[in-house]
C-alpha positions in Angstrom: -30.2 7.6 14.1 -31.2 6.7 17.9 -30.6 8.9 20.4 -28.8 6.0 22.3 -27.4 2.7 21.4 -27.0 -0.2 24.0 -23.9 -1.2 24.2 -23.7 -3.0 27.3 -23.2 -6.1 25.5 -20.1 -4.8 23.3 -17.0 -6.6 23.7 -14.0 -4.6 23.7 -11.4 -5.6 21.2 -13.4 -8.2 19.4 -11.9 -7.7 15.9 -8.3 -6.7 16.9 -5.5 -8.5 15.5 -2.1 -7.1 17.1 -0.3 -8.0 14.4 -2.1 -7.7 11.6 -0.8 -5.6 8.3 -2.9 -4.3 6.5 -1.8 -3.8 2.7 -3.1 -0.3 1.3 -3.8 0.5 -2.1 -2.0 2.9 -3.5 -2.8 5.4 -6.5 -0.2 6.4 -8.7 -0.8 9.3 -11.4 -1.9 9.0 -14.9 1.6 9.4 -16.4 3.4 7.5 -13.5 1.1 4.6 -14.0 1.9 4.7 -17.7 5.2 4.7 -17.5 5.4 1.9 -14.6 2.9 -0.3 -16.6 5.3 0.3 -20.0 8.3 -1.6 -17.9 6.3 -4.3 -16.6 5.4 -5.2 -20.0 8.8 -4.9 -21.5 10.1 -7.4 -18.3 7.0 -9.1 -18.2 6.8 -8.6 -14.7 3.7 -7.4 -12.5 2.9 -3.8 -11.9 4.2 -4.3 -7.9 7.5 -6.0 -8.7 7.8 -3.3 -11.1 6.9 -0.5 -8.9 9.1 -2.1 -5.4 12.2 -2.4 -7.4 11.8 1.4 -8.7 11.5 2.4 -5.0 14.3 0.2 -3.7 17.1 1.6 -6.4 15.8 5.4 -5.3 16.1 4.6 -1.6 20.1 3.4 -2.4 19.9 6.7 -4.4 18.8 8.6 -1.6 21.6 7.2 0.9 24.8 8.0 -2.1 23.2 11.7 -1.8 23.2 11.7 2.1 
């Protein structure tokens, strides 16, 4: 590495995108990946839908407990 870097000729903000999403990866766990990949099949649906609609029904779960 330099000692200094020039950057008198930067421009602040250049790649910024205010309202950009960015869409993460996300890992799941061996077994959870299993078992979310053993429904897609069975609805022949992709491993998102699958995993969305999983998270959707536990949110309305999580509201009936509140």
């Amino acid at each position: 590495m330099k000692r200094e870097y020039d950057f008198s000729k930067g421009e602040r903000g250049k790649f910024y995108k205010q309202d950009l999403k960015l869409n993460l990866p996300i890992y799941l766990e061996p077994e959870n990946m299993t078992f979310v990949e053993s429904i897609a099949e069975r609805k022949k649906s992709d491993l998102s839908t699958v995993v969305n609609i999983l998270i959707k029904t536990d949110k309305q779960l999580a509201e009936v407990i509140k």
